[in-house]
Steps between C-alpha positions, in 0.01 A plus 500: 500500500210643319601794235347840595137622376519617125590846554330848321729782360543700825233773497336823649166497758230508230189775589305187562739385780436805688099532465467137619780557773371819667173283602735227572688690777185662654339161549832315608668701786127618588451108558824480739403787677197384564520157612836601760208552766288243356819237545590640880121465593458225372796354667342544835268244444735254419765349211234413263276821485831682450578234178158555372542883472804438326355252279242770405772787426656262304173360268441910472821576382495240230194755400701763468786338300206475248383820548896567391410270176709184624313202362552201729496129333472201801518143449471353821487098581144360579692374830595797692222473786429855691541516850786271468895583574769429225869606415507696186817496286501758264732706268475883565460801281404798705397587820134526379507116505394539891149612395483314232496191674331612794226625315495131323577290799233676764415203700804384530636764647859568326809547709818690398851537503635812540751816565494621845531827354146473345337491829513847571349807327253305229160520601336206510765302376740590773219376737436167357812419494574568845178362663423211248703243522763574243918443475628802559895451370844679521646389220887568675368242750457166382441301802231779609346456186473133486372506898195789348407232210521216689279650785270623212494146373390345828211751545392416149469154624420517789129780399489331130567781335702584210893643461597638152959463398647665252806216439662734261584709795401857337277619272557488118561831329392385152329200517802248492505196731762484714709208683336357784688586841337190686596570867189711600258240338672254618459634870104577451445129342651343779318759755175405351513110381130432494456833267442385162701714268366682172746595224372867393557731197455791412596713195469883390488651844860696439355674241313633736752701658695583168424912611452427905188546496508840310339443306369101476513367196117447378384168344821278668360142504628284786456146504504326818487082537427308826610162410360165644637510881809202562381285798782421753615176531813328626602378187502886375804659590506860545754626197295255249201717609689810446617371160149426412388837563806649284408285213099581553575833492766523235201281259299781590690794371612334190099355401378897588803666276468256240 
């Protein structure tokens, strides 16, 4: 298990926080308010319109992380294609990792798992989730949750796009890799066996949310890594590819934290 990010002496919102954050918030819910109607229009003409206007909120939100002062560092592998369906594996930090890799993955058009009780009362988000595609999970239900990811899997497959897993099963509240719980991945890799998978990282995002938004932090890096995709094969089994992603990722945290 990788240790936890180095952490700062716990401290107060700095003035800076707030100038940057006010901005921030304008441009950010002003962006999901927006593009509800965009999404449900959109939708009319079709799956694909609807995943481009998401793709779009998502690319503009990354703007307005910056406009927050979060600097964004990507390393991505030379063979990702666009337009092309894979399973990402990555670890989780905050629920800003959505748009974060939406707004990086565009054309591939980034799937989700996630709470049922998320797809109500968000705008925008709520949306998406309902009408694109996604896993939406009760987490007291496993069976219902496994039929949602498989079904998302097969979809994936089946329209070459992309579905995003969070193995660790939750997000991480300080930056600290947790243990793999292998049955959902496990479920989507067998849903999807033609799906190349990608082992992801991403670092700094909980910092992110150390005040909830209120204010965000100004100047948090986040590093994000898109590794080279792992081509199915029947000699591959489906736990060494989940291993290989833990170790990938693990090599990740530990070269960016020294």
């Amino acid at each position: 298990m990788t240790e936890p990010a180095a952490k700062k002496p716990e401290s107060r919102p700095k003035l800076i926080d707030w100038v940057f954050t006010v901005p921030f918030l304008i441009l950010f819910g002003g962006l999901l308010l927006v593009f509800d109607p965009i999404q449900r229009l959109a939708r009319l003409f079709g799956q694909r319109p609807q995943e481009i206007a998401v793709g779009i909120l998502q690319r503009l939100l990354l703007y307005a992380f910056r406009v927050g002062g979060m600097r964004l560092h990507v390393e991505r592998s030379e063979a990702i294609k666009p337009r092309t369906g894979y399973i990402i594996v990555a670890n989780h930090q905050s629920m800003l990792d959505v748009p974060i890799f939406g707004g990086l993955l565009f054309s591939n058009y980034p799937k989700y798992v996630a709470k049922k009780s998320l797809a109500k009362g968000i705008p925008s988000i709520s949306y998406n989730l309902r009408a694109g595609g996604n896993a939406l999970i009760d987490r007291d239900h496993r069976e219902q949750a496994q039929d949602e990811i498989r079904a998302m899997g097969e979809r994936a497959q089946q329209r070459g796009v992309s579905a995003v897993i969070y193995p660790e099963g939750t997000r991480s509240r300080d930056g600290s890799l947790s243990q793999f719980k292998p049955a959902g991945t496990m479920t989507l890799l067998e849903a999807a066996p033609d799906l190349a998978v990608v082992p992801t990282t991403i670092d700094g995002s909980w910092q992110l949310l150390r005040y909830n938004l209120l204010p965000l932090p100004f100047g948090v890096r986040v590093r994000v890594r898109f590794g080279d995709p792992i081509a199915r094969s029947p000699g591959l089994s489906n736990s060494e590819i989940l291993e290989r992603c833990h170790t990938q990722i693990t090599a990740d945290l530990e070269r960016w934290r020294g």
